[in-house]
C-alpha positions in Angstrom: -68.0 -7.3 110.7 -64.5 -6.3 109.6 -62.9 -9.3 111.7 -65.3 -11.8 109.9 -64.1 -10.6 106.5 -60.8 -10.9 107.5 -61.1 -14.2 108.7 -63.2 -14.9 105.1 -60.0 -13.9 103.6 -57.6 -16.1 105.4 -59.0 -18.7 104.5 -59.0 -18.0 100.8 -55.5 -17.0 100.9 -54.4 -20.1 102.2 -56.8 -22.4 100.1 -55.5 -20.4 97.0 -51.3 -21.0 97.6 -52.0 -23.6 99.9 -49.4 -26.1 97.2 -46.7 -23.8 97.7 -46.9 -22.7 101.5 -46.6 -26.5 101.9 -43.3 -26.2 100.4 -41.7 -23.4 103.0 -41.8 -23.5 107.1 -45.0 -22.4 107.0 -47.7 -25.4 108.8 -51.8 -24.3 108.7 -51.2 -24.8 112.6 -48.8 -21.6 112.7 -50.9 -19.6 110.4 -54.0 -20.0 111.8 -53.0 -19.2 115.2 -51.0 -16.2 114.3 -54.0 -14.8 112.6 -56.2 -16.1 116.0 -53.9 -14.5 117.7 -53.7 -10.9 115.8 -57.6 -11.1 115.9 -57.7 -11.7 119.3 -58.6 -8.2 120.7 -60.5 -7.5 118.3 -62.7 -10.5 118.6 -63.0 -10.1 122.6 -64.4 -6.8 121.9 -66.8 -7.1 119.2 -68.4 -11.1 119.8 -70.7 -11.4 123.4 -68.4 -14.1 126.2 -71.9 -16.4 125.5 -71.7 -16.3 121.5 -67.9 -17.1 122.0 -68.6 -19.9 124.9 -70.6 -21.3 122.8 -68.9 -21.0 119.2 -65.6 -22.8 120.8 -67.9 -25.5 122.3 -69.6 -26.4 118.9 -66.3 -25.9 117.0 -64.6 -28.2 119.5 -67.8 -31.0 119.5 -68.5 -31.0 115.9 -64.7 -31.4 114.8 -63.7 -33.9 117.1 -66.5 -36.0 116.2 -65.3 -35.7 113.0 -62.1 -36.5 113.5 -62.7 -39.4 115.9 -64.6 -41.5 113.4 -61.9 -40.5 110.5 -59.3 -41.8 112.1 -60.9 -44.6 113.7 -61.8 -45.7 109.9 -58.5 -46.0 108.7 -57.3 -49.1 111.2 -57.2 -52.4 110.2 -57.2 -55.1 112.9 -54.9 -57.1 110.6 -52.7 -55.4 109.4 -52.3 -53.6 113.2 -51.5 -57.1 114.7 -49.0 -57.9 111.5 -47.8 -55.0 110.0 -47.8 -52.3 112.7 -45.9 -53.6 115.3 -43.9 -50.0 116.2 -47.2 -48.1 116.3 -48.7 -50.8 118.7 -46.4 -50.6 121.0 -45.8 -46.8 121.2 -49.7 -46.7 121.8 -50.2 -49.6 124.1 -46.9 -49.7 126.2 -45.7 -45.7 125.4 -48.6 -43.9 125.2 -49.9 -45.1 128.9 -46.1 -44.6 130.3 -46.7 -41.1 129.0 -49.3 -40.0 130.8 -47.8 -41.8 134.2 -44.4 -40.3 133.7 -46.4 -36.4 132.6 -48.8 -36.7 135.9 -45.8 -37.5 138.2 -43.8 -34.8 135.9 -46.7 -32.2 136.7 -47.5 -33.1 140.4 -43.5 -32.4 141.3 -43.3 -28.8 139.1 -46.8 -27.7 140.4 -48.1 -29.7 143.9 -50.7 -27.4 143.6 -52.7 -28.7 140.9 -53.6 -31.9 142.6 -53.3 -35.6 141.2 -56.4 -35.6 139.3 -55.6 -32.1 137.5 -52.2 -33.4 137.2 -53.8 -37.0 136.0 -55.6 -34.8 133.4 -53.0 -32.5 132.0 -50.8 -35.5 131.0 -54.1 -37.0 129.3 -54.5 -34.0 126.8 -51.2 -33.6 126.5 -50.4 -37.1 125.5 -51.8 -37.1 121.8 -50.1 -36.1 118.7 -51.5 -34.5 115.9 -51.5 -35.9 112.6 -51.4 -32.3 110.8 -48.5 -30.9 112.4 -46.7 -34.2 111.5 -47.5 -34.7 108.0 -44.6 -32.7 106.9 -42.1 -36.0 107.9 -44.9 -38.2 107.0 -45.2 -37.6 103.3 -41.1 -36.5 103.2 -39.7 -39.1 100.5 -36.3 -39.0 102.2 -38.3 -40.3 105.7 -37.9 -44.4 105.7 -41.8 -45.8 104.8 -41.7 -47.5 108.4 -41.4 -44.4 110.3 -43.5 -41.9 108.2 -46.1 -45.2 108.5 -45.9 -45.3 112.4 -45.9 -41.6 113.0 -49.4 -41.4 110.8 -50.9 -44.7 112.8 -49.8 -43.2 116.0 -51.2 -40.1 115.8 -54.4 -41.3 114.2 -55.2 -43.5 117.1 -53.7 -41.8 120.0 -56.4 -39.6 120.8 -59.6 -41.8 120.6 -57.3 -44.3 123.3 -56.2 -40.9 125.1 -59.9 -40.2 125.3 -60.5 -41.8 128.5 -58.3 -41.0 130.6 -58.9 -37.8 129.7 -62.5 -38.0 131.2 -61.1 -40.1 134.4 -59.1 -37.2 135.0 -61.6 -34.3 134.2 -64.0 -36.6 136.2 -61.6 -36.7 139.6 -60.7 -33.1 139.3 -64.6 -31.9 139.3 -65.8 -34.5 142.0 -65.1 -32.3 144.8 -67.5 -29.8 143.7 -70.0 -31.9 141.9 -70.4 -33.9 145.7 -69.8 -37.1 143.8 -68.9 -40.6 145.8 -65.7 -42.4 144.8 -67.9 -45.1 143.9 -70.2 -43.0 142.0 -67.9 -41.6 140.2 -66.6 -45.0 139.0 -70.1 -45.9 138.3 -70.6 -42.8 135.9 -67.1 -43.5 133.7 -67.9 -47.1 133.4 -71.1 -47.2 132.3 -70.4 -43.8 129.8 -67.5 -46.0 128.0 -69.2 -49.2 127.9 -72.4 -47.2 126.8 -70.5 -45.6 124.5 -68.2 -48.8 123.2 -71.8 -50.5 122.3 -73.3 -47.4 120.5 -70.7 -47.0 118.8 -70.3 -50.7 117.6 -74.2 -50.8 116.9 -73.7 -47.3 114.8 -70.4 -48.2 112.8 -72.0 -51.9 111.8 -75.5 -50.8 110.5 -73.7 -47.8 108.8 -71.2 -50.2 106.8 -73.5 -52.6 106.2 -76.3 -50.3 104.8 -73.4 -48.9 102.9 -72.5 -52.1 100.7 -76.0 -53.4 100.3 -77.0 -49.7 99.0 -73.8 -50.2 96.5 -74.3 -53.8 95.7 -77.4 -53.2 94.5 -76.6 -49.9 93.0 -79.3 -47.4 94.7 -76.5 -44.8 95.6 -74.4 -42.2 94.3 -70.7 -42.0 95.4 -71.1 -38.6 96.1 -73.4 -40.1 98.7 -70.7 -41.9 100.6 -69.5 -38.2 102.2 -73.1 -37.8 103.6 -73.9 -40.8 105.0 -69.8 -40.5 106.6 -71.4 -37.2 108.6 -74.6 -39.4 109.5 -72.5 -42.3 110.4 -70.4 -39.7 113.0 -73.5 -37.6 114.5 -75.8 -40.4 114.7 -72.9 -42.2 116.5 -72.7 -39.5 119.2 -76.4 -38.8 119.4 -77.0 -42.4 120.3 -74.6 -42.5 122.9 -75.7 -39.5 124.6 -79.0 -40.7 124.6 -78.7 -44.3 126.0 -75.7 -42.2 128.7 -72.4 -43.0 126.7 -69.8 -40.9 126.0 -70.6 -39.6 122.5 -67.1 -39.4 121.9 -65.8 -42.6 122.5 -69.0 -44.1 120.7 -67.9 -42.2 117.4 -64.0 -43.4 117.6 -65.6 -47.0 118.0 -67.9 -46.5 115.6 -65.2 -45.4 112.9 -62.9 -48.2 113.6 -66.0 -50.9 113.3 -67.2 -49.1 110.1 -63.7 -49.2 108.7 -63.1 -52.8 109.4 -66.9 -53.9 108.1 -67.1 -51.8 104.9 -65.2 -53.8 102.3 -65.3 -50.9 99.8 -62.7 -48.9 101.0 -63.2 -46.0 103.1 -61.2 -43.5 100.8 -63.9 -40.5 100.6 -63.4 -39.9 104.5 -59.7 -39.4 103.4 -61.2 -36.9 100.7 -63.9 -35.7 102.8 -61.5 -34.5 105.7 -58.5 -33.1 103.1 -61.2 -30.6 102.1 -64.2 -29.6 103.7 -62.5 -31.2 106.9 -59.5 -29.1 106.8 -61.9 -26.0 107.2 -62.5 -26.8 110.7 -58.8 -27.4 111.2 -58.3 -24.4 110.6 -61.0 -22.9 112.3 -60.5 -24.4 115.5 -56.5 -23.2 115.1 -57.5 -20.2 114.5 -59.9 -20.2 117.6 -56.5 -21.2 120.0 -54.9 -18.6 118.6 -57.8 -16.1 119.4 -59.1 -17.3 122.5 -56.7 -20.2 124.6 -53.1 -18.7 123.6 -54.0 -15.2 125.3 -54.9 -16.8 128.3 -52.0 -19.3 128.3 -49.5 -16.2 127.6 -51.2 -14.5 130.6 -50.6 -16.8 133.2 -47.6 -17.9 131.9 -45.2 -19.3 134.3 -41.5 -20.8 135.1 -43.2 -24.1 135.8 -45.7 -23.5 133.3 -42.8 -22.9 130.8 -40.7 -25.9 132.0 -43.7 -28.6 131.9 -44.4 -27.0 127.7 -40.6 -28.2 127.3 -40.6 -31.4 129.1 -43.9 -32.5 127.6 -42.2 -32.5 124.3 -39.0 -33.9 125.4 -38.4 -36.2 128.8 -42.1 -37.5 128.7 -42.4 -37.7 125.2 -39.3 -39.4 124.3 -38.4 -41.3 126.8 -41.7 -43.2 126.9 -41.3 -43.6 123.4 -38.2 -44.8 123.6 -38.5 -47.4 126.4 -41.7 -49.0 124.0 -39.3 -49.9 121.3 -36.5 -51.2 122.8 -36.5 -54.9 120.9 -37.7 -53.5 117.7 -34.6 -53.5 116.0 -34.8 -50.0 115.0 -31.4 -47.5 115.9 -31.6 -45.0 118.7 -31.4 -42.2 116.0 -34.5 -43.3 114.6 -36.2 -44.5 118.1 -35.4 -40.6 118.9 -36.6 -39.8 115.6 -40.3 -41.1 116.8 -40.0 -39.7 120.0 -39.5 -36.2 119.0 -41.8 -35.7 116.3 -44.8 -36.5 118.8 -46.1 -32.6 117.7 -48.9 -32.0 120.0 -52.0 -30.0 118.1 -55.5 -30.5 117.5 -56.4 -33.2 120.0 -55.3 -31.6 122.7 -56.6 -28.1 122.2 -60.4 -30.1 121.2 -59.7 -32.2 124.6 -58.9 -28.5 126.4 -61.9 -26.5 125.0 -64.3 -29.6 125.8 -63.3 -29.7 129.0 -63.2 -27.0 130.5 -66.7 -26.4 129.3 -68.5 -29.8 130.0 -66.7 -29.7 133.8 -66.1 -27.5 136.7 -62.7 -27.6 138.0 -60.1 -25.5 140.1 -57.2 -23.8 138.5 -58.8 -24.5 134.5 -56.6 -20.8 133.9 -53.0 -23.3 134.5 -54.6 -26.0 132.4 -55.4 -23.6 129.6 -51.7 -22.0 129.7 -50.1 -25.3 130.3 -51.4 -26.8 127.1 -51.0 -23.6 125.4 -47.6 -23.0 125.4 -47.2 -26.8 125.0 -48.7 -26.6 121.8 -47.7 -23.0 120.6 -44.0 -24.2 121.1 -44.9 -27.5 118.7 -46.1 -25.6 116.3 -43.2 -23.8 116.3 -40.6 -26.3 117.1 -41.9 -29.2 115.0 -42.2 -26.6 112.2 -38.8 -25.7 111.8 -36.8 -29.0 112.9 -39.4 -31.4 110.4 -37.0 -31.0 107.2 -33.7 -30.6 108.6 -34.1 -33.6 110.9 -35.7 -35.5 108.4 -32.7 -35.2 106.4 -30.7 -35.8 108.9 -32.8 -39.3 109.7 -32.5 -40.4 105.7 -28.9 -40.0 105.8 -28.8 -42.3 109.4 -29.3 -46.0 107.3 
């Protein structure tokens, strides 16, 4: 298939001068979903709806999975109650304010959409992606404390986003899935908790196997990547089995792992930079092709409006009113707010959802969180150096 080879070739191009795109405008984010988006008719016509349905909803499983447990692996429980005191309160005090402040935000701009689709829009809406912001993070001229708190931000923003994410999806599908109020509340609680205790049963064994393999020598460090994957999937299978949210069971079961292996959890790092970056941009390139159409399509004023509040008003000012006390200016509390770039997570959350539920009006979800995220793409592309400059020269 000509569109296959092309795709083939994208790839390569940017694997090959991937060093010096880095150093231009140019974010894998934007390229990827331009070339989705070029390939996009051609795609519709040549791949089956069912091979496409199906495609986005592996794409979307496997590589949130993935990214989940990564994340997850990289917190510290000591060093986030001493050292990262800005991130912890942007995610425990502004990241909830967020999604209050976006569901009242979308209920006013479209009453249509109901609380619960309104409830759920803000939820995927609320991460922040941690590729679209690595451009400030690893900027020399950004101060360490705010490249730090951008990075531990958006790596834990979407396993805590996760449920209200489901609450929402959950409340918006009830009508037509006959569910009681009470069942309903049933069902969520006992799929977290479920999925909290796999997850904590899944991340333990894994670490612990882990150092008593490497105490005693038995495996190869080339090993570690493997038994990562098997760590993740295993994580998620679990769940599912015993009626957790997969999901949630892998986040917890990353963050458990990361906390009991005392090894260092470096080749997820590795692991993710390369083979993981393949399914970034796949799944770009896949919102580019499939979810930015639609978005363009039915493309509104209040569609339009809620992209641009999203990443000001109900980014920022949440943001903002989390780290008032800190001691940090308002240039650099704006700083935080702004580059909130919302990416990955929330196109994953978007793709999962609207296939795992059955909800009214999924065609205003799907172009509300596409032109979200095509304009912060776009947006967070082109302001990340000069502002970054602009915050060095601030102290």
């Amino acid at each position: 298939m000509f569109e296959t080879l092309l795709i083939i070739l994208a790839f390569a191009f940017y694997s090959l001068f991937s060093n010096a795109i880095s150093k231009t405008v140019l974010t894998l984010p934007l390229l990827f979903t331009v070339v989705g988006f070029a390939l996009s008719g051609p795609l519709e016509a040549s791949v089956s709806p069912k091979v496409i349905h199906e495609g986005k909803k592996l794409l979307a499983e496997v590589t949130l999975i993935l990214v989940l447990f990564a994340d997850a692996s990289h917190v510290r429980f000591r060093q986030l109650a001493m050292d990262w005191m800005l991130p912890a309160r942007m995610l425990v005090i502004g990241m909830p304010l967020t999604i209050a402040l976006g569901t009242v935000v979308v209920t006013l701009l479209n009453p249509g959409a109901g609380l619960a689709m309104a409830l759920l829009t803000a939820a995927v809406l609320t991460p922040t992606d941690a590729a679209l912001g690595q451009a400030v993070v690893v900027n020399p001229k950004v101060p360490p404390h705010i490249g730090q708190t951008i990075n531990v931000e958006s790596g834990l923003n979407d396993g805590l986003a996760l449920p209200f994410v489901l609450l929402g999806a959950s409340l918006a599908s009830m009508a037509s899935e006959h569910l009681s109020g009470a069942a309903l509340a049933w069902e969520a609680v006992s799929e977290v908790v479920l999925g909290v205790v796999a997850g904590i049963v899944v991340g333990w064994v894994a670490a612990v196997a882990m150092r008593w393999a490497q105490a005693r020598q038995v495996m190869q460090k080339s090993a570690r990547a493997v038994l990562f994957l098997l760590a993740a999937f295993t994580a998620y299978v679990l769940a599912d089995l015993v009626g957790g949210n997969g999901f949630i069971a892998a986040f917890i079961a990353g963050m458990v792992f990361g906390n009991t292996y005392k090894h260092g959890a470096h080749f997820i790092s590795e692991f993710m930079e390369g083979a993981g970056q393949l399914l970034t941009m796949a799944a770009f390139l896949a919102f580019g092709a499939f979810l930015l159409p639609v978005g363009i399509a039915h493309a509104s004023v209040s569609n339009v409006a809620l992209a641009v509040l999203f990443l000001t008003v109900v980014r920022m000012l949440p943001i903002f009113i989390s780290l008032t006390g800190t001691g940090l200016s308002s240039s650099e509390k704006l700083f935080l707010g702004w580059f909130g770039p919302r990416g990955l997570a929330s196109l994953l959350f978007t793709m999962l959802m609207i296939d795992s539920f059955d909800f009214p009006n999924e065609a205003e979800l799907i172009a509300c969180v596409s032109l979200t995220v095509g304009l912060s793409i776009l947006l967070h592309g082109l302001t990340s150096t000069p502002l970054s400059n602009w915050i060095a020269k601030q102290k």
